[in-house]
N, C-alpha and C positions, 0 to 999 in steps of 0.2 A: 655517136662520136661525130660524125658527119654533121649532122643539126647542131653542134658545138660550136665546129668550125666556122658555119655558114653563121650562126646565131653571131661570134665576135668578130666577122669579117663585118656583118650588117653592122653592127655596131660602132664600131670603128669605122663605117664611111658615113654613119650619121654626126660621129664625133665630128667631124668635119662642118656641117652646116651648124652646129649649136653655138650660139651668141657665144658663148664664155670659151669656146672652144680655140678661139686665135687669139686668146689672153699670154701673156708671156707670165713666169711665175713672179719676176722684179718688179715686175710694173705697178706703180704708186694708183692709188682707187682714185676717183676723183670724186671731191664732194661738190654734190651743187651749190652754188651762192645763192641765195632767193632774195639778197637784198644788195642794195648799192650805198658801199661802205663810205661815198663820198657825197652823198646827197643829202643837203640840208634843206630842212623846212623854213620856211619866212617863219619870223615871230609873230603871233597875232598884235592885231592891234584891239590895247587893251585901253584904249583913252578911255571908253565910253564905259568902263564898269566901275562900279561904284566900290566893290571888294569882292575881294577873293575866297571861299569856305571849301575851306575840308573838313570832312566828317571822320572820327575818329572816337574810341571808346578808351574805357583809361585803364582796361584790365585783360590786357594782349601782350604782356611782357614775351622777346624782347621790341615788339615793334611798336608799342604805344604803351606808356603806361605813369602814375604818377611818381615824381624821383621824390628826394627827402625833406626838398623842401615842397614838396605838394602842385610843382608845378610838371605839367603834361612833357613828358622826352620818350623819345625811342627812335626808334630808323623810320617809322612813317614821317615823324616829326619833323626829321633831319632832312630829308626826301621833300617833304612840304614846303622847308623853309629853301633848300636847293632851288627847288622849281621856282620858288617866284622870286629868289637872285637872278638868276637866269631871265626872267622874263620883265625882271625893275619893277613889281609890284611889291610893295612893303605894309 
């Protein structure tokens, strides 16, 4: 009975030093940010290329694949042609 006592007495003054121990129960977690949500990259400078290639297969539906009239669409497609609006290559 003794060794009980003394066992949650220890206990409870170690509760005291453990990280999580001065946590309040409301308190919001906090997530890390690993990126900075305002930083833009320069556009490269694309004078000097001659053209642009993506690789792509036609049988990945829904992300590549041939529509009815036999020409190449899906979301990589979409994505492809995104990217080089963005970058003023056509």
């Amino acid at each position: 009975m003794i060794l009980r006592w003394i066992f949650l007495a220890l206990m409870s003054a170690l509760a005291g030093t453990l990280p999580f121990a001065g946590a309040t129960q409301g308190a919001e977690p906090q997530v890390p940010v690993l990126w900075d949500t305002k930083e833009r990259l320069p556009k490269p400078d694309l004078s000097a290329l001659p053209r642009l290639r993506f690789l792509t297969t036609t049988d990945f539906p829904p992300f590549n694949f041939l529509d009815g009239s036999g020409r190449l669409s899906g979301f990589h497609i979409d994505l492809a042609l995104a990217i080089c609006a963005e970058l003023g290559v056509f």
